[in-house]
C-alpha positions in Angstrom: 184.4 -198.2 -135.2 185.7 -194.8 -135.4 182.6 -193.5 -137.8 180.6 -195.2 -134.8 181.8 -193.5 -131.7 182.1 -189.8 -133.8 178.4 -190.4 -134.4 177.8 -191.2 -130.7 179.5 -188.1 -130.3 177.9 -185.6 -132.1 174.5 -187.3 -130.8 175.4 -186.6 -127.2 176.8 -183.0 -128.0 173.5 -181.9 -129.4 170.9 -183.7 -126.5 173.2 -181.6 -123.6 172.9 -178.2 -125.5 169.6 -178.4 -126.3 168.6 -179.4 -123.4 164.8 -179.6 -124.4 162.1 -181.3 -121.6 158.7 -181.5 -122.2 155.7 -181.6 -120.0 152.2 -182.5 -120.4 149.8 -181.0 -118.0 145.8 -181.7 -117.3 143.4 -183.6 -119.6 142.2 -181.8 -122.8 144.8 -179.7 -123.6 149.0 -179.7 -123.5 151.2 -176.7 -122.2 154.7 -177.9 -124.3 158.0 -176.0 -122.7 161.2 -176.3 -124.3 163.9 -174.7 -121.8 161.4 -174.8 -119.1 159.7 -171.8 -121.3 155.8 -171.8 -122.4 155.9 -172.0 -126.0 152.4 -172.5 -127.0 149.4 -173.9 -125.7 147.5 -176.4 -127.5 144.0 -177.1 -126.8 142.4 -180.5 -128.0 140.1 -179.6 -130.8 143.6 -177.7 -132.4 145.6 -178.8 -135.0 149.6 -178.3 -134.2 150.7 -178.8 -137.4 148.4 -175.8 -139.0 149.5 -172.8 -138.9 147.1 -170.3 -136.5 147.3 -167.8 -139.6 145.7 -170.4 -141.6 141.9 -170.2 -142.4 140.5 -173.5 -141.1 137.1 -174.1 -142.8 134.9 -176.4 -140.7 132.0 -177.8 -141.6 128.7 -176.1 -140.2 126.4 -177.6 -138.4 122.6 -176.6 -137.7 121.9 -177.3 -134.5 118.7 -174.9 -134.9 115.4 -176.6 -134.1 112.1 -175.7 -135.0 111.4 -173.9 -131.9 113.2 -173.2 -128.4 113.1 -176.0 -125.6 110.3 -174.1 -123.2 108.0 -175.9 -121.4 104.3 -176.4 -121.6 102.1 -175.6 -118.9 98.7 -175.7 -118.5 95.7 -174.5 -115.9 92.5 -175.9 -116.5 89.5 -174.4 -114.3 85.5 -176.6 -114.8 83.4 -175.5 -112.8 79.4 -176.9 -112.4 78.7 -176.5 -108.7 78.2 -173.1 -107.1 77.6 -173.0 -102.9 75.2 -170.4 -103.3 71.6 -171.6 -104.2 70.9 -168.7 -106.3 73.5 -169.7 -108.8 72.2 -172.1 -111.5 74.4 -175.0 -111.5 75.7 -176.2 -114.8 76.0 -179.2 -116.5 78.8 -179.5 -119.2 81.9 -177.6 -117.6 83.4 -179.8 -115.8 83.2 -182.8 -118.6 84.6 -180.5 -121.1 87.8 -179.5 -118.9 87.9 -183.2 -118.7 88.2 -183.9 -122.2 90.4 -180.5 -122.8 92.5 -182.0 -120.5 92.5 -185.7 -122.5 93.8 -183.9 -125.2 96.6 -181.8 -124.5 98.5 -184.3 -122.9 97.9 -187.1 -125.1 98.3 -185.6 -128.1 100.3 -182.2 -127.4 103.5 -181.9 -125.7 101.5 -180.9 -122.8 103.3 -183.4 -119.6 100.6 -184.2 -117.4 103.1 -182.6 -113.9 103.1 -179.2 -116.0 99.5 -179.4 -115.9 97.0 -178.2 -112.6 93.0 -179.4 -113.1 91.1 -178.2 -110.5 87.7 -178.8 -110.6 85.0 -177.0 -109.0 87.6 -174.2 -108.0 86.9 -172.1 -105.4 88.3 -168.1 -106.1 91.5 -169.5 -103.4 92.4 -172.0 -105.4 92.3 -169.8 -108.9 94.3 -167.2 -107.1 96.6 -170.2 -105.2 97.1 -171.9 -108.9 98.3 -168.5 -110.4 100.4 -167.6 -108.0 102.6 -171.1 -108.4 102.8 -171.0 -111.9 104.0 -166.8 -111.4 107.0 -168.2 -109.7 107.4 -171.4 -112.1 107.1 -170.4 -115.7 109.9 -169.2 -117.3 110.7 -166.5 -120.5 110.9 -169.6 -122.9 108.2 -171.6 -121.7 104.4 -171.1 -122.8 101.1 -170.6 -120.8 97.6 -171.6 -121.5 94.5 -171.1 -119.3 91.2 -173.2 -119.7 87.9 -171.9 -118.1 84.2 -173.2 -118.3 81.8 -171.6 -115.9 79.6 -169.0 -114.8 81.0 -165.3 -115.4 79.2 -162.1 -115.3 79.5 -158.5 -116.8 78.9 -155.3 -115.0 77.9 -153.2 -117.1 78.0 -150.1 -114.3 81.5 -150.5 -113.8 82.2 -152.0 -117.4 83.9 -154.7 -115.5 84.1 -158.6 -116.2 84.0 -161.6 -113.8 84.5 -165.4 -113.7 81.9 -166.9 -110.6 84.4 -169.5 -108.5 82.3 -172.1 -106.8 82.2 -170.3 -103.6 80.9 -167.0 -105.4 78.0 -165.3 -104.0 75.4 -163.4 -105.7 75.4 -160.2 -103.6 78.6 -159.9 -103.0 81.6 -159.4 -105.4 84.2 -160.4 -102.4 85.0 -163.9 -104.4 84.2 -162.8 -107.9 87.4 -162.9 -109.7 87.9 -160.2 -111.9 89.1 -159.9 -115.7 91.3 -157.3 -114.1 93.2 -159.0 -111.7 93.6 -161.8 -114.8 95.1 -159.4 -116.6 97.4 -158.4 -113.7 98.7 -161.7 -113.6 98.8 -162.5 -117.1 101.6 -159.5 -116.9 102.9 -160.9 -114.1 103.8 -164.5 -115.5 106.6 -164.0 -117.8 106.1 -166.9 -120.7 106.8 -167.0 -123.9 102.9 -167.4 -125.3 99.9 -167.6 -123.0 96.5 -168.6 -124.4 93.4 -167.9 -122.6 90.3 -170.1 -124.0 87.4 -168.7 -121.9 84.2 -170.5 -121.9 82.2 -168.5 -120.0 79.3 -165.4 -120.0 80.8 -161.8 -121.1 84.0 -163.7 -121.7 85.1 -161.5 -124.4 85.4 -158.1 -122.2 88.7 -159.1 -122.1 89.6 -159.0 -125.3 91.5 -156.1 -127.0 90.9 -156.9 -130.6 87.8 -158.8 -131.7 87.3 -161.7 -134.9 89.3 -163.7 -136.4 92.6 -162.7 -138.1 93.8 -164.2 -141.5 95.1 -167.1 -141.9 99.0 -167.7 -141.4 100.9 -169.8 -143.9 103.0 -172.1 -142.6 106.4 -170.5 -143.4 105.1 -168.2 -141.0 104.6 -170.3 -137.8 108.6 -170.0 -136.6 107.8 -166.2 -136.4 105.0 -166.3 -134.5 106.6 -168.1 -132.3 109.4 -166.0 -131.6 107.2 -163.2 -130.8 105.5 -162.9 -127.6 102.0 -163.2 -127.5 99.0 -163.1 -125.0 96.1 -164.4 -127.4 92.7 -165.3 -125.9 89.5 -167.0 -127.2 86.3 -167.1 -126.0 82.9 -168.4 -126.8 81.0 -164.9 -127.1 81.5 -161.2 -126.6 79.0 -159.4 -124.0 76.3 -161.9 -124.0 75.4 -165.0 -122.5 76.4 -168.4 -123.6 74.9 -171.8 -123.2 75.5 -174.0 -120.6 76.3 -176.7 -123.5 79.4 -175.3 -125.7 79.1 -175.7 -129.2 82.4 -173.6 -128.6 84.0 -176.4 -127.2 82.8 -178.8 -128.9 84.0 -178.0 -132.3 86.9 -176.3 -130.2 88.8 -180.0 -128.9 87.1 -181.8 -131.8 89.6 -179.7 -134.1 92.3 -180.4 -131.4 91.7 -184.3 -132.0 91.4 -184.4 -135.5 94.2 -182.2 -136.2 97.0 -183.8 -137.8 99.4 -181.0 -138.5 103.0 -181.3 -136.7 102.4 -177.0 -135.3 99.1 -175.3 -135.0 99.1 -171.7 -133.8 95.9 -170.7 -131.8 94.7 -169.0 -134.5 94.5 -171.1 -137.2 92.8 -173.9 -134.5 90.4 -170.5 -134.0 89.9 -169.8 -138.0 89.2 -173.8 -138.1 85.9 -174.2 -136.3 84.5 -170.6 -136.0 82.4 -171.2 -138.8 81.1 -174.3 -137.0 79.7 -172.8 -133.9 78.4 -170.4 -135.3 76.2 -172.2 -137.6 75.1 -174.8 -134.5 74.6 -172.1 -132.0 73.0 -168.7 -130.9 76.8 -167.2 -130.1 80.2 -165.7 -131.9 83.3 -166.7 -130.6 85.9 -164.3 -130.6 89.5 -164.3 -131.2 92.4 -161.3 -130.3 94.9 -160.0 -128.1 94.3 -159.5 -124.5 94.3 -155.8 -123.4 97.7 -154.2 -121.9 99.7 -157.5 -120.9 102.5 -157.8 -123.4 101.3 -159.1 -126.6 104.0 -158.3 -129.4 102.2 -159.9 -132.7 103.7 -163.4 -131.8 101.2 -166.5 -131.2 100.9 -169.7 -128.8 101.7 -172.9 -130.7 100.4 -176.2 -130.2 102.6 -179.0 -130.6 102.1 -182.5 -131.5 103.3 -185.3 -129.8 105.9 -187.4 -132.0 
């Protein structure tokens, strides 16, 4: 009895000098106090019982992926029918579009709301569509531009033009310029923008001309990580025909391709050959003129 009451004591001695209390405050981590003073602060992911001078080796994780979550956005411009009767109308731009169209968002991770087809496009609605996609595409995401239609050179002013639908033949007031392209190109910060011009003198824009080597595929994650503002055409100064062996061979490659990342210019390198065995033209590959390019390239992406 007396062992039992000095033992109930001594216990009682120590609990009123040490006075400890403890309080737990907030979710995901503990603030302990003993004599109302902060000790420590413990966080959830921490360990209390190893020392903070110890090394603690976790184990890595990769959360890399092959390549940055940026959008994909598309404008797609056919046009056959021209308001001025002097203007030939054409036959195959719109149905090409159609089918570029088909492809990228069924088989690339182009989503059909990221993508603006506008068909018989007057110069308003190219300079309307431009002007949205300046104020929606972002550094990470990429940019491609489709075009089939009439387009001019001047060879006074060294100067090429796409013909909107509303073009006139003696006036330039709706010709659309490869200048003002340019300026926008510059003025929509993506990633990679791809410009695959179907059209007469579509190469004046060009900086560089034919096709490169091709990349290995080690390669494609640095081309990626590099800006680029690649274009591709279906000729350089002269005229082309109304129906595009270009694009023919052009989305043919884009449906038959069965590799998970194709950079624009290994699709290029693919059927260049091609149209120029079945046709009177040479497409042409390179960087567009003064808008950013830094050696990078677009990359299209198949659809899991």
């Amino acid at each position: 009895m007396k062992k039992e009451l000095f033992i109930y004591i001594i216990t009682f001695f120590l609990i009123c000098t040490t006075h400890i209390s403890a309080q737990v405050v907030g979710s995901g981590k503990a603030t302990v106090r003993i004599n109302n003073k902060v000790k420590q602060e413990l966080r959830y992911y921490e360990n209390p019982f190893i020392s903070p001078d110890s090394e603690i080796i976790r184990p890595e994780v990769n959360l890399e992926l092959p390549f940055p979550g940026g959008k994909y956005y598309a404008l797609i411009i056919g046009i056959n029918n021209y308001t001025d009767p002097t203007l030939n109308p054409l036959n195959w731009p719109l149905r090409d579009a159609e089918m570029f169209y088909n492809t990228i968002t069924t088989r690339y991770i182009f989503d059909k709301e990221n993508v603006t087809f506008i068909k018989d496009a007057k110069m308003a609605d190219i300079v309307g569509a431009l002007d949205y996609f300046a104020n929606i595409v972002r550094p990470n995401d990429n940019f491609l531009i489709f075009f089939a239609g009439h387009g001019i050179w001047d060879s006074a002013s060294e100067i090429g033009f796409w013909l909107p639908s509303d073009a006139r033949k003696n006036s330039k007031l709706a010709w659309f310029r490869n200048s003002t392209l340019r300026d926008y190109l510059r003025e929509i910060k993506s990633k990679h923008t791809l410009l695959i011009s179907d059209a007469c003198f579509g190469g004046s824009i060009l900086k560089t001309r034919g096709a490169f080597s091709d990349e290995v595929p080690a390669a494609i994650r640095k081309l990626y990580e590099l800006p680029s503002r690649k274009a591709m055409t279906s000729g350089t100064l002269s005229e082309v025909p109304d129906q595009s062996a270009f694009l023919k061979y052009l989305i043919e490659r884009l449906q038959n391709n069965t590799e998970k990342y194709l950079s624009s210019e290994q699709l290029f390198s693919s059927f260049k050959i091609a149209v120029i065995n079945n046709s009177n033209v040479v497409p042409q590959f390179g960087e567009i003129k003064d808008v950013g390019d830094e050696g990078g390239d677009f990359i299209f992406i198949l659809r899991d």
